[in-house]
N, CA, C and O atoms as a GROMACS GRO file, in nm:
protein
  516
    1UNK      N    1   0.084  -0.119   0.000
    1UNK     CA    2   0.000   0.000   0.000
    1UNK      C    3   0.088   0.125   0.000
    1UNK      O    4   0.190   0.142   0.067
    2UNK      N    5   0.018   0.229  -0.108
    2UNK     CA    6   0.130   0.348  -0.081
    2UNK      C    7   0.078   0.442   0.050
    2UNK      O    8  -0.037   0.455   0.093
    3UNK      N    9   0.201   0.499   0.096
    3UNK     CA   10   0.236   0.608   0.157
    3UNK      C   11   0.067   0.651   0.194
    3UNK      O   12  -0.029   0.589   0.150
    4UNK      N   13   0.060   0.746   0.266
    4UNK     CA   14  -0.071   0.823   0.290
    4UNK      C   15  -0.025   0.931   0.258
    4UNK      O   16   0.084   0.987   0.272
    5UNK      N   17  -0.193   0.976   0.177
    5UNK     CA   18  -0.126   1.154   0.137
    5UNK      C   19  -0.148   1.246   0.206
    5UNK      O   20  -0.211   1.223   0.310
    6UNK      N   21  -0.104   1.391   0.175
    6UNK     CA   22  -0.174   1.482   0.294
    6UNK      C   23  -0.263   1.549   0.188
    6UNK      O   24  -0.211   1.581   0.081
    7UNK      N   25  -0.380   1.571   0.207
    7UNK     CA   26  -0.455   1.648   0.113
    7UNK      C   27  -0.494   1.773   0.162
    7UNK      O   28  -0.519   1.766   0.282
    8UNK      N   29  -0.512   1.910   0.106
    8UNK     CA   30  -0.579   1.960   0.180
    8UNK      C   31  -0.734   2.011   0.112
    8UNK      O   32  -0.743   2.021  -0.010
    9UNK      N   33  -0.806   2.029   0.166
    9UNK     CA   34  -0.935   2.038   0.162
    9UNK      C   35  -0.980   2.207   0.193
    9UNK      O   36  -0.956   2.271   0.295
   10UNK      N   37  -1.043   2.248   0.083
   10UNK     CA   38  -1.038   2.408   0.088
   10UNK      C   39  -1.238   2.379   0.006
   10UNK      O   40  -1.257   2.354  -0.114
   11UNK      N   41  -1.346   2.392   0.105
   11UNK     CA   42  -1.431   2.382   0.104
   11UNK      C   43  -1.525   2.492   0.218
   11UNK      O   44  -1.510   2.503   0.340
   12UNK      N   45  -1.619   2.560   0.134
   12UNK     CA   46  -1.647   2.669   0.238
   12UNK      C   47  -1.793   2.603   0.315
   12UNK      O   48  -1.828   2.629   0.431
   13UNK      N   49  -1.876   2.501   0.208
   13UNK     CA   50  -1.994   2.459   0.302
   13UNK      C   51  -1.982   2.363   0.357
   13UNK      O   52  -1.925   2.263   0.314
   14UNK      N   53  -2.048   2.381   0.492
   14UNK     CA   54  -2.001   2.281   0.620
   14UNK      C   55  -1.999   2.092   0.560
   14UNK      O   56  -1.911   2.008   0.539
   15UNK      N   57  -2.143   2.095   0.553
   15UNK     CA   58  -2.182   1.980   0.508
   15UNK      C   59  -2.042   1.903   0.382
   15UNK      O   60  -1.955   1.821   0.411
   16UNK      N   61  -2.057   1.939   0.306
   16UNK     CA   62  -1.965   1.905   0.223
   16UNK      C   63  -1.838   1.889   0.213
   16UNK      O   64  -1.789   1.799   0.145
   17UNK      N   65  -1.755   1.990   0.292
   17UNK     CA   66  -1.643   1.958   0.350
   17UNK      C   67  -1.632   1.856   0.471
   17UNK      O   68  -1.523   1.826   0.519
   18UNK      N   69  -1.772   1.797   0.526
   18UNK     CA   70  -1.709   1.703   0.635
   18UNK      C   71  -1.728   1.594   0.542
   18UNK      O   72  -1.653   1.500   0.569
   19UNK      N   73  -1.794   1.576   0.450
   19UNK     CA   74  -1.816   1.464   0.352
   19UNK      C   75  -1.688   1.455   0.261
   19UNK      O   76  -1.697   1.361   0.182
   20UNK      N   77  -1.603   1.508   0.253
   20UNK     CA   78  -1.496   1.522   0.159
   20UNK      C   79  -1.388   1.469   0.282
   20UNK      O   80  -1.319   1.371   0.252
   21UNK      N   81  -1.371   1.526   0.413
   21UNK     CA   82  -1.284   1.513   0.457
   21UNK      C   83  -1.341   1.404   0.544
   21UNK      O   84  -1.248   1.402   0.624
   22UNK      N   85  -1.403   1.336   0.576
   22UNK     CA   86  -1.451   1.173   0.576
   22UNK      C   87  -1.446   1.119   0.518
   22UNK      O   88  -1.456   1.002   0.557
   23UNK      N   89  -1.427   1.142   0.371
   23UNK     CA   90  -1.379   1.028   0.250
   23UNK      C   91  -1.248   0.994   0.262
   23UNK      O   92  -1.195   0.885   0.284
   24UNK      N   93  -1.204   1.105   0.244
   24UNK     CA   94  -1.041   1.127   0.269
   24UNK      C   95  -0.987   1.030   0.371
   24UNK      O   96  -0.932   0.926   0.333
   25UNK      N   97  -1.003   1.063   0.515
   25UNK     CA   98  -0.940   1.001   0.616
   25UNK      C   99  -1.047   0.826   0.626
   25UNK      O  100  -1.029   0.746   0.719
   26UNK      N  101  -1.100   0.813   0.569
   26UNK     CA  102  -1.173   0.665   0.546
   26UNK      C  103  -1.072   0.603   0.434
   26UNK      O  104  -1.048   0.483   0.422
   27UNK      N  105  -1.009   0.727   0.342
   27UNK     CA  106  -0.962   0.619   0.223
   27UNK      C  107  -0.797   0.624   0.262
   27UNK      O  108  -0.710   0.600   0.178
   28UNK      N  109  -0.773   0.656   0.385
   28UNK     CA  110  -0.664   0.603   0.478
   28UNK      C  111  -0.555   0.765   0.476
   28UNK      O  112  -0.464   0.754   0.558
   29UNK      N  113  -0.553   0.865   0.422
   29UNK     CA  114  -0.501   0.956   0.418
   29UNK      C  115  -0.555   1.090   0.494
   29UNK      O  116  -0.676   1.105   0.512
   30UNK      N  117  -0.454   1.193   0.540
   30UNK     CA  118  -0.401   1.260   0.563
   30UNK      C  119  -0.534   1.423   0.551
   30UNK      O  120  -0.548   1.461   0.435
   31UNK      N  121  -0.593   1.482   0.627
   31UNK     CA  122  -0.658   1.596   0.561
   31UNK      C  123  -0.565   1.726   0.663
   31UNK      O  124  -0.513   1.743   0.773
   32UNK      N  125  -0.589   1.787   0.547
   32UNK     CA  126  -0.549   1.969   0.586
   32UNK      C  127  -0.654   1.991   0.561
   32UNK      O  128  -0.714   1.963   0.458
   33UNK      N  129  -0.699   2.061   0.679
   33UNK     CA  130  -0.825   2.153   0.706
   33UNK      C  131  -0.922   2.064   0.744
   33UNK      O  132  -0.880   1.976   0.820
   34UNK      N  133  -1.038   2.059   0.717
   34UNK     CA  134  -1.052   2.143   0.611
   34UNK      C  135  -1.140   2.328   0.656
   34UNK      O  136  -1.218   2.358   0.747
   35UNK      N  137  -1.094   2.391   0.569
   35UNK     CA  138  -1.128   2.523   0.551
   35UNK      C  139  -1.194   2.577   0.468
   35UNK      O  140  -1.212   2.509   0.367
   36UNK      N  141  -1.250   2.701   0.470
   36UNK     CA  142  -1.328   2.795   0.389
   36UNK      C  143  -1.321   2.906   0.316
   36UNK      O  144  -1.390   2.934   0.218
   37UNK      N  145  -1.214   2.984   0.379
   37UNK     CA  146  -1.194   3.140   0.341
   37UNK      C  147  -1.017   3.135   0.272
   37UNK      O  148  -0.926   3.063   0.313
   38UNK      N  149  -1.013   3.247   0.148
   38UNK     CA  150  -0.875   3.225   0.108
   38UNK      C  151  -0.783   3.261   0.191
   38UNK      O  152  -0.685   3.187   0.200
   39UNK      N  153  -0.790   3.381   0.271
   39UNK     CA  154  -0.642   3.404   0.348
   39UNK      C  155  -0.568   3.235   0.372
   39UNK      O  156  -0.464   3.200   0.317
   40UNK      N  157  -0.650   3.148   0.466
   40UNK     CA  158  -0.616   3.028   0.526
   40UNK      C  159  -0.570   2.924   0.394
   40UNK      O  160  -0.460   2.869   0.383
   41UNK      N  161  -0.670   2.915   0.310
   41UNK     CA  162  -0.615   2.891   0.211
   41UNK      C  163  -0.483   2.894   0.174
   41UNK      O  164  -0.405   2.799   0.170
   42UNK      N  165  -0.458   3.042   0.139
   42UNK     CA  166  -0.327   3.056   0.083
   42UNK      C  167  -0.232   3.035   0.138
   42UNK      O  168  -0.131   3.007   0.072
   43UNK      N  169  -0.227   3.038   0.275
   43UNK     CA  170  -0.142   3.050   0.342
   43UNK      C  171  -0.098   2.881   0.378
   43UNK      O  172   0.016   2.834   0.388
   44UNK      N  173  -0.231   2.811   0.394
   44UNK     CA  174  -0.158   2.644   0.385
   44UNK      C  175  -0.138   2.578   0.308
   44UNK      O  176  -0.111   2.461   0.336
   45UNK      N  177  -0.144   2.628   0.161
   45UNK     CA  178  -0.093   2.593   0.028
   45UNK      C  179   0.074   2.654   0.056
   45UNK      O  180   0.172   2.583   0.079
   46UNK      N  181   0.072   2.754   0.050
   46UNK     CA  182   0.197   2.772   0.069
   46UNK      C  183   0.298   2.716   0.154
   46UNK      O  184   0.410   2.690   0.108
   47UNK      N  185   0.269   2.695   0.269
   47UNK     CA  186   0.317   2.646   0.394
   47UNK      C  187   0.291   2.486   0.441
   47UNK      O  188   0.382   2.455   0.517
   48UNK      N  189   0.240   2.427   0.430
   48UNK     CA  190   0.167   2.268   0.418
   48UNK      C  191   0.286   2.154   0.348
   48UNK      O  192   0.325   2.185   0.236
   49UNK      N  193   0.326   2.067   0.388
   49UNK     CA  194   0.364   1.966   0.310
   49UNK      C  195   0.242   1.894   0.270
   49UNK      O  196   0.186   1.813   0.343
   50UNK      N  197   0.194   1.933   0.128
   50UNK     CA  198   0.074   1.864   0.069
   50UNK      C  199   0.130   1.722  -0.053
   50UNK      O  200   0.233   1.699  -0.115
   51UNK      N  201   0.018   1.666  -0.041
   51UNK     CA  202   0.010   1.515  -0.181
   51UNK      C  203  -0.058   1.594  -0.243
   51UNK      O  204   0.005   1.619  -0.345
   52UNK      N  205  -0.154   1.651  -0.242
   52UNK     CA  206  -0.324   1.714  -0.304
   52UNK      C  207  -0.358   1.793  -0.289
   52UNK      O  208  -0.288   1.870  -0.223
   53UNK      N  209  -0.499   1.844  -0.338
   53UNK     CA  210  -0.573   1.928  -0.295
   53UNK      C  211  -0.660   1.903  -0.366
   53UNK      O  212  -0.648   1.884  -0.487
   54UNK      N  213  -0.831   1.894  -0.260
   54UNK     CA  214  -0.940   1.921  -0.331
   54UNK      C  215  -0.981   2.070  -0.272
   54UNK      O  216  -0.962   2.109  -0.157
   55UNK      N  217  -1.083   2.189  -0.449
   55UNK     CA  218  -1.062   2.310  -0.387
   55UNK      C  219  -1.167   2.348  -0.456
   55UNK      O  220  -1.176   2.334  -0.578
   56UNK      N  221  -1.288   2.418  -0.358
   56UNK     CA  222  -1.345   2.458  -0.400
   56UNK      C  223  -1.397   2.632  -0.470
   56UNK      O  224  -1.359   2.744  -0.437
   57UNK      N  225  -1.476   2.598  -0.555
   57UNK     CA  226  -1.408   2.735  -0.669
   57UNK      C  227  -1.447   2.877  -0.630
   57UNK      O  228  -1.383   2.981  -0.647
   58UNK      N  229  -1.596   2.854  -0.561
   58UNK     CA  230  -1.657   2.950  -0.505
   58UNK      C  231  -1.631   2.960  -0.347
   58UNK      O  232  -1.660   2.874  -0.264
   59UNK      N  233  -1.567   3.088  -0.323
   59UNK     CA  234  -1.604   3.023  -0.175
   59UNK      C  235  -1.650   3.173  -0.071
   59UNK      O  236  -1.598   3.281  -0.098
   60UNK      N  237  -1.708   3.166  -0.007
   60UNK     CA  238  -1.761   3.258   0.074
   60UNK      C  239  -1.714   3.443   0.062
   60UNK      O  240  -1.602   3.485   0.033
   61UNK      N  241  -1.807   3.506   0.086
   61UNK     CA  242  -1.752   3.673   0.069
   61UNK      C  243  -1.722   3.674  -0.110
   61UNK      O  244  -1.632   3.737  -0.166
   62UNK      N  245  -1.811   3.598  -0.167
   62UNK     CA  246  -1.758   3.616  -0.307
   62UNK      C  247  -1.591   3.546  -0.344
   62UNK      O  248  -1.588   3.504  -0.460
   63UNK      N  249  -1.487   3.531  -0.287
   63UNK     CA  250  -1.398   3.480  -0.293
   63UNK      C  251  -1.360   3.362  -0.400
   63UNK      O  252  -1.425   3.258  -0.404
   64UNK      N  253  -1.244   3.389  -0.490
   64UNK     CA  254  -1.240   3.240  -0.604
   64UNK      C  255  -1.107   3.177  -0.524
   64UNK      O  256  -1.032   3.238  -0.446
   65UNK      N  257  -1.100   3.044  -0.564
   65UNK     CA  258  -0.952   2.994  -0.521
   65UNK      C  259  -0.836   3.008  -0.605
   65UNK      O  260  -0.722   2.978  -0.570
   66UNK      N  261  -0.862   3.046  -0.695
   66UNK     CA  262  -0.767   3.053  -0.824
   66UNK      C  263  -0.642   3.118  -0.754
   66UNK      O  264  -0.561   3.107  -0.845
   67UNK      N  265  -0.590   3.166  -0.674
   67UNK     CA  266  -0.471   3.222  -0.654
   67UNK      C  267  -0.385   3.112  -0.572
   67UNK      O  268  -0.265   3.121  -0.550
   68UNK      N  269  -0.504   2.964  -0.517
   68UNK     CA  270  -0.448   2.875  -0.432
   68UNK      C  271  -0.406   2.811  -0.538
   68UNK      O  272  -0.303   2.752  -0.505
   69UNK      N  273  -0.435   2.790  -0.663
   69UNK     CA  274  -0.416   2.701  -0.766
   69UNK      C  275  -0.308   2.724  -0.833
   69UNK      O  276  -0.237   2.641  -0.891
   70UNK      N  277  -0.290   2.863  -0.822
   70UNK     CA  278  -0.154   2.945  -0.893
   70UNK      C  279  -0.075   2.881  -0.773
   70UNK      O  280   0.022   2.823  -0.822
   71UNK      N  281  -0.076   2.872  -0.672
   71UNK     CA  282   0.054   2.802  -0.557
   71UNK      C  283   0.076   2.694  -0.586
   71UNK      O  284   0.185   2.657  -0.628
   72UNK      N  285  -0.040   2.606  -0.566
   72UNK     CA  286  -0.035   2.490  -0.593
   72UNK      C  287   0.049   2.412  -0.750
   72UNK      O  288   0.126   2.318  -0.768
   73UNK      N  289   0.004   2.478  -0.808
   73UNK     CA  290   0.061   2.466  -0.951
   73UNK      C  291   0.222   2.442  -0.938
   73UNK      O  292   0.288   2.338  -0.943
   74UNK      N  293   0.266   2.602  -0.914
   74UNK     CA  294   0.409   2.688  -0.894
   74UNK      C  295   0.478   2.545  -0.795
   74UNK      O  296   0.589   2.500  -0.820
   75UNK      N  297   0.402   2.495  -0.699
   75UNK     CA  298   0.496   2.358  -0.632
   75UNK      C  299   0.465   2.230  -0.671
   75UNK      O  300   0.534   2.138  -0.626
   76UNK      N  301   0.366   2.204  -0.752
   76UNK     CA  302   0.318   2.056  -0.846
   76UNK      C  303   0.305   1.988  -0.781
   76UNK      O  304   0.381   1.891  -0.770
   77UNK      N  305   0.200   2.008  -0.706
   77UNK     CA  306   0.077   1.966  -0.637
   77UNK      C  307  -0.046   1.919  -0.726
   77UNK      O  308  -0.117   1.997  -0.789
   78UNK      N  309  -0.059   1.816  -0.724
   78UNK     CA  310  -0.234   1.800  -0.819
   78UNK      C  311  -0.340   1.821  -0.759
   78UNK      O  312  -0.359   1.754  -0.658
   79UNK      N  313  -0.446   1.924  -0.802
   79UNK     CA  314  -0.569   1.886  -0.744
   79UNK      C  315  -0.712   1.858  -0.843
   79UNK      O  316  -0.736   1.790  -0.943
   80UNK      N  317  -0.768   1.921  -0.781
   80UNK     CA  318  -0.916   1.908  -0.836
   80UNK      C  319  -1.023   1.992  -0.786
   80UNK      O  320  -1.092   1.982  -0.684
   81UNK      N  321  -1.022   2.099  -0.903
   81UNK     CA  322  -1.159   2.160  -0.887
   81UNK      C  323  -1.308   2.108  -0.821
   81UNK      O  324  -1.337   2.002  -0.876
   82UNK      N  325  -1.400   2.143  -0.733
   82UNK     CA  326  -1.530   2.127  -0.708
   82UNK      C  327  -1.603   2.287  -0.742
   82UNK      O  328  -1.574   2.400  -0.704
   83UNK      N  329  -1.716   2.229  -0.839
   83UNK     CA  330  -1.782   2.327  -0.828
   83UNK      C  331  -1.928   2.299  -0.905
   83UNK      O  332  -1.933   2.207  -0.987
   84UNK      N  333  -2.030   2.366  -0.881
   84UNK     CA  334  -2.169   2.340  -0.917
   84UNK      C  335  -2.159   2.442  -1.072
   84UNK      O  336  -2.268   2.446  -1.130
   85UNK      N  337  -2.083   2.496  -1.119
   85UNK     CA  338  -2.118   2.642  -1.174
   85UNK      C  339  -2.074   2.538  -1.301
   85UNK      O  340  -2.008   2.434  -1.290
   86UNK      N  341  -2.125   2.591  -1.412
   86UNK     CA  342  -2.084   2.589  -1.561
   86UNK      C  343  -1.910   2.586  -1.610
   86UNK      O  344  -1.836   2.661  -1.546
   87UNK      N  345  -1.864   2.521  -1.694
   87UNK     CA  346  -1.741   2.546  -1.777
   87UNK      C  347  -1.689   2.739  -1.749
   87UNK      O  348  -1.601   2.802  -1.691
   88UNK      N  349  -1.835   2.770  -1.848
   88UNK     CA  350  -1.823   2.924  -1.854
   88UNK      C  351  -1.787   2.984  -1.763
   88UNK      O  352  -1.705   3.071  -1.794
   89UNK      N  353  -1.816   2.977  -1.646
   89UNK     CA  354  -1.771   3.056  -1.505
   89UNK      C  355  -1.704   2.993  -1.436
   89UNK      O  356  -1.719   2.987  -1.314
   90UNK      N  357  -1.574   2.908  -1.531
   90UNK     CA  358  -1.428   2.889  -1.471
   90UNK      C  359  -1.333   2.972  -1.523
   90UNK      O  360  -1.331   3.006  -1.641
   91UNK      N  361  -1.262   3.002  -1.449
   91UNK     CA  362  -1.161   3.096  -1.498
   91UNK      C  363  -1.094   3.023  -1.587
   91UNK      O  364  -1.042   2.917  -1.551
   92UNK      N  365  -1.081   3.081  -1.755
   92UNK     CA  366  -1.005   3.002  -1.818
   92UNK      C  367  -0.876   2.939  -1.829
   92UNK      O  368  -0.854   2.828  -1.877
   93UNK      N  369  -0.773   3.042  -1.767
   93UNK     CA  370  -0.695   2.968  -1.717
   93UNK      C  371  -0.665   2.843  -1.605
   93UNK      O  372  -0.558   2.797  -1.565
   94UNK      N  373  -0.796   2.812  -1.574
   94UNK     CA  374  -0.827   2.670  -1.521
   94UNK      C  375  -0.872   2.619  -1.564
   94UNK      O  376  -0.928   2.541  -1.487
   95UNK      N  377  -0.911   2.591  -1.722
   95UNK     CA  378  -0.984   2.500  -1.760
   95UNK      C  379  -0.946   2.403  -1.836
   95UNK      O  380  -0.992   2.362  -1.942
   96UNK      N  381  -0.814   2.354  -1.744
   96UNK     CA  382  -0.736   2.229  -1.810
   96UNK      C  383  -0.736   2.132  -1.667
   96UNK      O  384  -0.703   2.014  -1.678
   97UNK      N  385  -0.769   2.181  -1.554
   97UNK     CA  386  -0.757   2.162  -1.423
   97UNK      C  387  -0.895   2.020  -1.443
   97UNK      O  388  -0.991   2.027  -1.520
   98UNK      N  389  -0.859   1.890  -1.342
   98UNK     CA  390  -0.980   1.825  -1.330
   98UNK      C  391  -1.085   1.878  -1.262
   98UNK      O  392  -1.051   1.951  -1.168
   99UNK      N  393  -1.190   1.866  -1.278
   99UNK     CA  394  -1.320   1.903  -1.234
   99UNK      C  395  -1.420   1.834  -1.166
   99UNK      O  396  -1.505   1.784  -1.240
  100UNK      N  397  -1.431   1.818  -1.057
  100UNK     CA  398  -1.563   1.737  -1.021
  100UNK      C  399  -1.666   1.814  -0.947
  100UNK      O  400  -1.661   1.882  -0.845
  101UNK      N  401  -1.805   1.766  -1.066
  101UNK     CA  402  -1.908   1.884  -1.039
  101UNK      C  403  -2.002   1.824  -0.905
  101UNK      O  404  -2.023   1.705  -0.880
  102UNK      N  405  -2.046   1.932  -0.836
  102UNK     CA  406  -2.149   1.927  -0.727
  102UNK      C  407  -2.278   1.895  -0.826
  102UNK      O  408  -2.286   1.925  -0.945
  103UNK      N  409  -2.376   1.826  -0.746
  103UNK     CA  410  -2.351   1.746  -0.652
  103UNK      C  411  -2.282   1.634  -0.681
  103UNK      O  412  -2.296   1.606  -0.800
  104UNK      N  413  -2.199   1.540  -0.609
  104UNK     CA  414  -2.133   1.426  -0.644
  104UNK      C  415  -2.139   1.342  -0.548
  104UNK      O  416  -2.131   1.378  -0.431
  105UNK      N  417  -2.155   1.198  -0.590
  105UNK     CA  418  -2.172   1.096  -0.447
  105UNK      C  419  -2.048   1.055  -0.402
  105UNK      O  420  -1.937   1.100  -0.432
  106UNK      N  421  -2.072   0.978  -0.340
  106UNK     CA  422  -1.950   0.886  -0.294
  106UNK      C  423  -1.812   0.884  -0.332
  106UNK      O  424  -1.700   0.933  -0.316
  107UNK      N  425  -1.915   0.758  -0.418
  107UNK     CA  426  -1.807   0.677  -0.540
  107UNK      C  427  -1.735   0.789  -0.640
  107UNK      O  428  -1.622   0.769  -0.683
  108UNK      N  429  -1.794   0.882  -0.666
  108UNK     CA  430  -1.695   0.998  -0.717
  108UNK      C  431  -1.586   1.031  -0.679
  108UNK      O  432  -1.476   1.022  -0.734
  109UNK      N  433  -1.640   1.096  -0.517
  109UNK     CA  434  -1.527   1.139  -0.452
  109UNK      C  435  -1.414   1.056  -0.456
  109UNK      O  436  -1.301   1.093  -0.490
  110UNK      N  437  -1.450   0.933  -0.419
  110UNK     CA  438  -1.363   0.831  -0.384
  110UNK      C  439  -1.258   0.816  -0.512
  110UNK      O  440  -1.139   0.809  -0.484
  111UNK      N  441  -1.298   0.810  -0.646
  111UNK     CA  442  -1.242   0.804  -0.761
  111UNK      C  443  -1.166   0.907  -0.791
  111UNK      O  444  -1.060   0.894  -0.852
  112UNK      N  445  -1.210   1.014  -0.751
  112UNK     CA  446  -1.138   1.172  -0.754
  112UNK      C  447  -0.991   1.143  -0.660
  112UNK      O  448  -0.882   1.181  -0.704
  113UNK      N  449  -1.002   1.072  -0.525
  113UNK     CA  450  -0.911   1.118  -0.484
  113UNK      C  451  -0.820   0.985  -0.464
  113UNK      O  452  -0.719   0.987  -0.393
  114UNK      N  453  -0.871   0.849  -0.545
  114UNK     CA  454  -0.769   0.776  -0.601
  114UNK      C  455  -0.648   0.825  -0.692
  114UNK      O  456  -0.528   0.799  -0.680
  115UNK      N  457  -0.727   0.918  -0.804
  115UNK     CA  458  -0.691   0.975  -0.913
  115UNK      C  459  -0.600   1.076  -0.887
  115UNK      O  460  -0.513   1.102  -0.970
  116UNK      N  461  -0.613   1.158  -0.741
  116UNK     CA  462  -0.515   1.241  -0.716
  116UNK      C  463  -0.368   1.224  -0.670
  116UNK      O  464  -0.264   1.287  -0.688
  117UNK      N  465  -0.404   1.109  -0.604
  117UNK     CA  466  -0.310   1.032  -0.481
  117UNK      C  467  -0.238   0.978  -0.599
  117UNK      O  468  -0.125   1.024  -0.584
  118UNK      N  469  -0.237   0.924  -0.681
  118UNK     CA  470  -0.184   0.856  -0.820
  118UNK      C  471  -0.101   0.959  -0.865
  118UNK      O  472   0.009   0.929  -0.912
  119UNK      N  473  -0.140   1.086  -0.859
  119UNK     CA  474  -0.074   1.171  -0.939
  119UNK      C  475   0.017   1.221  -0.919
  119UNK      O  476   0.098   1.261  -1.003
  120UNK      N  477   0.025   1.231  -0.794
  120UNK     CA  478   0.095   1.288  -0.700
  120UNK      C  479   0.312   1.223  -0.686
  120UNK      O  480   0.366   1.120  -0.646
  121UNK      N  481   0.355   1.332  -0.734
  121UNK     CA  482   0.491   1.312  -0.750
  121UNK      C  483   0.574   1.142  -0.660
  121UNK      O  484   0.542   1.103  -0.547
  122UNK      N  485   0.622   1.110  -0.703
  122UNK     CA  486   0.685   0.998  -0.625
  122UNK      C  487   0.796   1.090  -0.525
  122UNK      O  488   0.859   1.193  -0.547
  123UNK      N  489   0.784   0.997  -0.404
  123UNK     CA  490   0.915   1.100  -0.319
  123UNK      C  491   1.028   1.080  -0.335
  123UNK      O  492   1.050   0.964  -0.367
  124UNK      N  493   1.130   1.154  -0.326
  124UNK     CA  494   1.288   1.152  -0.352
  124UNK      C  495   1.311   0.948  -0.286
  124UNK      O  496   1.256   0.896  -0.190
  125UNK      N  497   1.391   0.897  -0.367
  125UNK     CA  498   1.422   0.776  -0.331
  125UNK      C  499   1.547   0.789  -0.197
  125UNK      O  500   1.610   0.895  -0.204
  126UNK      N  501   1.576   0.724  -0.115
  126UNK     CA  502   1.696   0.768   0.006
  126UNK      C  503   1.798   0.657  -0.034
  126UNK      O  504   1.775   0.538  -0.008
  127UNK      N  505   1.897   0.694  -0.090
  127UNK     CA  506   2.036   0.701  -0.084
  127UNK      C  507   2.132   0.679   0.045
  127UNK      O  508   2.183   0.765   0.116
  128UNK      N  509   2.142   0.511   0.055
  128UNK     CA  510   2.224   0.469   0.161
  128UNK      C  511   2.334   0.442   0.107
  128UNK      O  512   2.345   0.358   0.017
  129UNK      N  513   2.432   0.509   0.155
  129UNK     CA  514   2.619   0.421   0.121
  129UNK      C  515   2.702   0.319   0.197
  129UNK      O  516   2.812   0.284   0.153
   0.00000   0.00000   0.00000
């Protein structure tokens, strides 16, 4: 079995973020946060030893995550968009990013964050002499 990841979880409605971050730590890994608002956001993208991130697009006070995605990116981190809204009202420069639309069950999630954990860089190998 591999490693456990650390994911972090950037979700502003209650409900849904405990359903995300109960998938998560059920499918044996690691959650950051989970949270709602970008300051926190940004700041544990930046700061976090992350595997992942699931992130949601809208999030409270009007707020987008797109500037967590620009971090995330900049350290090659994989994640995955959540959001209920249309193609159209993604910022296009995210619209190469995976997507999983609200509402979504389970077995989604669960597939989403197989798919992430997969993606997710292999760690430096350790070098004994």
């Amino acid at each position: 079995m591999s490693p456990s990841a650390r994911i972090l979880i950037v979700e502003d409605e209650f409900l849904v973020a405990m359903l995300i971050e109960e998938t998560v730590r059920t499918l044996g890994h690691e959650v950051v946060g989970p949270i709602g608002d970008l300051p926190s956001a940004l700041q544990l993208a930046e700061t976090e030893d992350l595997s992942a991130a699931i992130l949601d697009v809208h999030l409270q006070h009007g707020e987008r995550v797109y500037p967590v995605v620009g971090i995330l990116r900049r350290r090659g981190i994989p994640l995955v968009l959540t959001t209920a809204y249309r193609d159209t009202e993604i910022d296009p420069d995210c619209a190469g990013e995976r997507l999983l639309r609200k509402p979504f069950d389970q077995t989604d999630l669960e597939h989403c964050v197989a798919r992430l954990v997969s993606a997710r860089p292999a760690p430096e190998p350790v070098h004994s002499d």
